[in-house]
N, C-alpha and C positions, 0 to 999 in steps of 0.2 A: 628645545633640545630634543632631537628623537631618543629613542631606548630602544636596547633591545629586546624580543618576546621573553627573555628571561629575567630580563630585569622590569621590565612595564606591566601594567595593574593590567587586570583581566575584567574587562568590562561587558556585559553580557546587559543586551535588550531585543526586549519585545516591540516589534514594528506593530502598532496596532494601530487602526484608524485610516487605513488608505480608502475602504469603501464610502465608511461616512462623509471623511474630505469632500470626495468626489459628490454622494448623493448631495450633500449640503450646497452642491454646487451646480448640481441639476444636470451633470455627470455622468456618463456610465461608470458603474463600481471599476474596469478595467483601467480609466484614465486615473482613479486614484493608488494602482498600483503601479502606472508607470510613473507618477509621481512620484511615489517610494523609490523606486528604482534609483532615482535623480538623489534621492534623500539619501540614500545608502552609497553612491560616491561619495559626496559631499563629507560623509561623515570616514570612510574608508582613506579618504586622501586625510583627512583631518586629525585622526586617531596617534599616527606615531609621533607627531611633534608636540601631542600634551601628555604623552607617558602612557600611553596604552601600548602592552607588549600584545593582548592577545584581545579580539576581539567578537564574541558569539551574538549571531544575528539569528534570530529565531523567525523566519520564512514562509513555513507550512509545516503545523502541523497533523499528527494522525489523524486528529478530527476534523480536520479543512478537507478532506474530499467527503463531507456532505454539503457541503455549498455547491452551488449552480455549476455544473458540466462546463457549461460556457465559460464560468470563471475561473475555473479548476484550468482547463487549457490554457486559457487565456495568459495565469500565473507563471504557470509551466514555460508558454512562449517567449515569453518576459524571459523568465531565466537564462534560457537558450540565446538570446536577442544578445541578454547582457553579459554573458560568459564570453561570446563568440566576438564582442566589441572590447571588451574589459579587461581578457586575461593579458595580452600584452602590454597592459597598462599597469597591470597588480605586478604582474614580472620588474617593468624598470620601476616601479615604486617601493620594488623589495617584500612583499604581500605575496605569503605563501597562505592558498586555498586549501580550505579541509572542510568535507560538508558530512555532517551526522545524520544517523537516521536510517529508514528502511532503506533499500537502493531498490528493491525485486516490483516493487509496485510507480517507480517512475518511471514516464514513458523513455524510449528506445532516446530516441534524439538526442534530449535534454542530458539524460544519462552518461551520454558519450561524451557529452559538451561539459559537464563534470567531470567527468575520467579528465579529459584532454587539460582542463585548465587545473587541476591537482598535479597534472604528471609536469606540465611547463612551468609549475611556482615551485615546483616542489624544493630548486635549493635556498627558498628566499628567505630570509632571517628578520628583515627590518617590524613585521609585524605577520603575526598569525591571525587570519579570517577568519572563521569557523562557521560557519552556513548549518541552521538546522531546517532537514527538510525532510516532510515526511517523518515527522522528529515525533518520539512519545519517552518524558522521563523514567514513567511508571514500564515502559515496555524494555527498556535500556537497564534497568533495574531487573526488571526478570530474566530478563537476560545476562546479567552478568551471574545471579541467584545459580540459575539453571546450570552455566559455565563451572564455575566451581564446584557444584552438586554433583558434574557428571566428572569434572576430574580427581574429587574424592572418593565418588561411590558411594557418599553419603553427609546428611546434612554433617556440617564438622560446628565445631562450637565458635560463638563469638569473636573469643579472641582468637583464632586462626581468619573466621571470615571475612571479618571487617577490612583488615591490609589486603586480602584477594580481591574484595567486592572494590577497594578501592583502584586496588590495578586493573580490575576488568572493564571499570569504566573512564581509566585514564586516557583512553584516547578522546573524550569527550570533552578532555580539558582541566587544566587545575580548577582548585577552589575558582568560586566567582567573587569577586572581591566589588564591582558595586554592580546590581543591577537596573538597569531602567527601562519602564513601561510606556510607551507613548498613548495616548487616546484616551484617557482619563478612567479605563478600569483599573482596581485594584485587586490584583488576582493573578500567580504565577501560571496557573492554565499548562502545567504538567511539564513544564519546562527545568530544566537540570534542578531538581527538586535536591540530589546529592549534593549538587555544585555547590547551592546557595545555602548549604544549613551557616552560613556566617553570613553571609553577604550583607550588603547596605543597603536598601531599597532609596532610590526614587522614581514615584508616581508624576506623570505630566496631562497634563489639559490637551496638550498640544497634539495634534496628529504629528501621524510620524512624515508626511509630506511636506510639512513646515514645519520639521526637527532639521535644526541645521549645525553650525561650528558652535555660536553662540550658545545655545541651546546644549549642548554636550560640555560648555567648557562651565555655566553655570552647573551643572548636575555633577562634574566633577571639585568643583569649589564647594558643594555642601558635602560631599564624600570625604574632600580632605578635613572637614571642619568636626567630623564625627569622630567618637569615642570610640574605638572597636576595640574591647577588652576581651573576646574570645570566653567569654564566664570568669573570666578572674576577675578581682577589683582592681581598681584605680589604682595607680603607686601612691597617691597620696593616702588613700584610706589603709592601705595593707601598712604605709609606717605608721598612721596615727593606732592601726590595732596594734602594733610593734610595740609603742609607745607605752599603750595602755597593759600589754602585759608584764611589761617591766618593773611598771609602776607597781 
């Protein structure tokens, strides 16, 4: 049954593992992110018929242009590749594109190839994409910090900043409600660090080039199987403390 992005869980992963794929394969690192590529259909067509309203793919981060020039383009070309093949496929699949992050340091091309497939998804409802590129939590955070700071005039206290900081950074997305790591590190690596103070973690073995439907539909079966009490207790222990006071 699809959902709508208002009603469907916000699923946020980390693509990790396309270079290893590839080296383990005896591969240029660039064949394991067009793998990705493949991985990230796969999973985009796959998302709204098991209850994902909204879903954040984390791309490139701030830190990923110290890796290889060659691979940094290479990534970029990808993107452009798969934007200019993709968008009118995200449009009749009802996939409205939104990608976060710096814009001023992606190249020219690529950039437009962004504008262009945000401006043609833009009325689409069935599922929210959310593309992090050129993405830093900790920078996204100082910057909403600085926002507020400058249309106050001054630091203002907690409980004013906290509902600001969280409007400054809603276009980033709601809460992350589960998220998953592919390539067997265990490590959020500055990624919507706001988003996930609830979230559900699961960790996978699996590179993200052989993350496929199955693969997402297991990671959402231990997600539904979890407790998520938000710091409050259990309804069962909050009656038996009921119980006991009564007594």
């Amino acid at each position: 049954m699809a959902h709508s992005p208002q009603h469907g869980i916000h699923v946020a992963i980390i693509m990790d593992g396309n270079g290893r794929w590839a080296q383990r394969r005896g591969l240029p690192r660039v064949a394991g992110h067009r793998e990705g590529v493949a991985a990230i259909r796969r999973i985009v067509t796959h998302a709204p018929d098991v209850g994902i309203g909204r879903l954040t793919l984390y791309a490139f981060s701030s830190d990923n242009w110290r890796r290889p020039v060659a691979e940094v383009q290479s990534i970029f070309w990808l993107l452009r590749a798969f934007l200019r093949l993709e968008t009118n496929r995200l449009r009749a699949q009802g996939v409205r594109l939104q990608v976060i992050g710096r814009r001023d340091r992606i190249p020219p091309v690529a950039l437009h190839a962004i504008e262009e497939s945000e401006r043609v998804t833009a009325s689409c409802r069935r599922l929210e994409l959310c593309v992090a590129i050129d993405y830093s939590s900790r920078e996204a955070m100082t910057q909403a910090v600085a926002a507020v700071v400058q249309a106050e005039g001054t630091l203002t206290s907690l409980e004013v900043l906290h509902p600001r900081l969280a409007k400054a950074l809603a276009n980033q997305g709601r809460d992350v409600d589960l998220l998953i790591r592919t390539g067997g590190e265990k490590r959020l690596s500055d990624f919507l660090l706001w988003e996930s103070a609830y979230a559900e973690f699961v960790f996978t073995d699996r590179m993200w080039p052989d993350f496929d439907e199955t693969a997402l539909d297991a990671a959402l079966a231990e997600f539904k199987n979890r407790d998520r009490r938000f710091g409050a207790l259990p309804p069962i222990a909050v009656a038996s403390a009921s119980t006991s006071r009564m007594g």
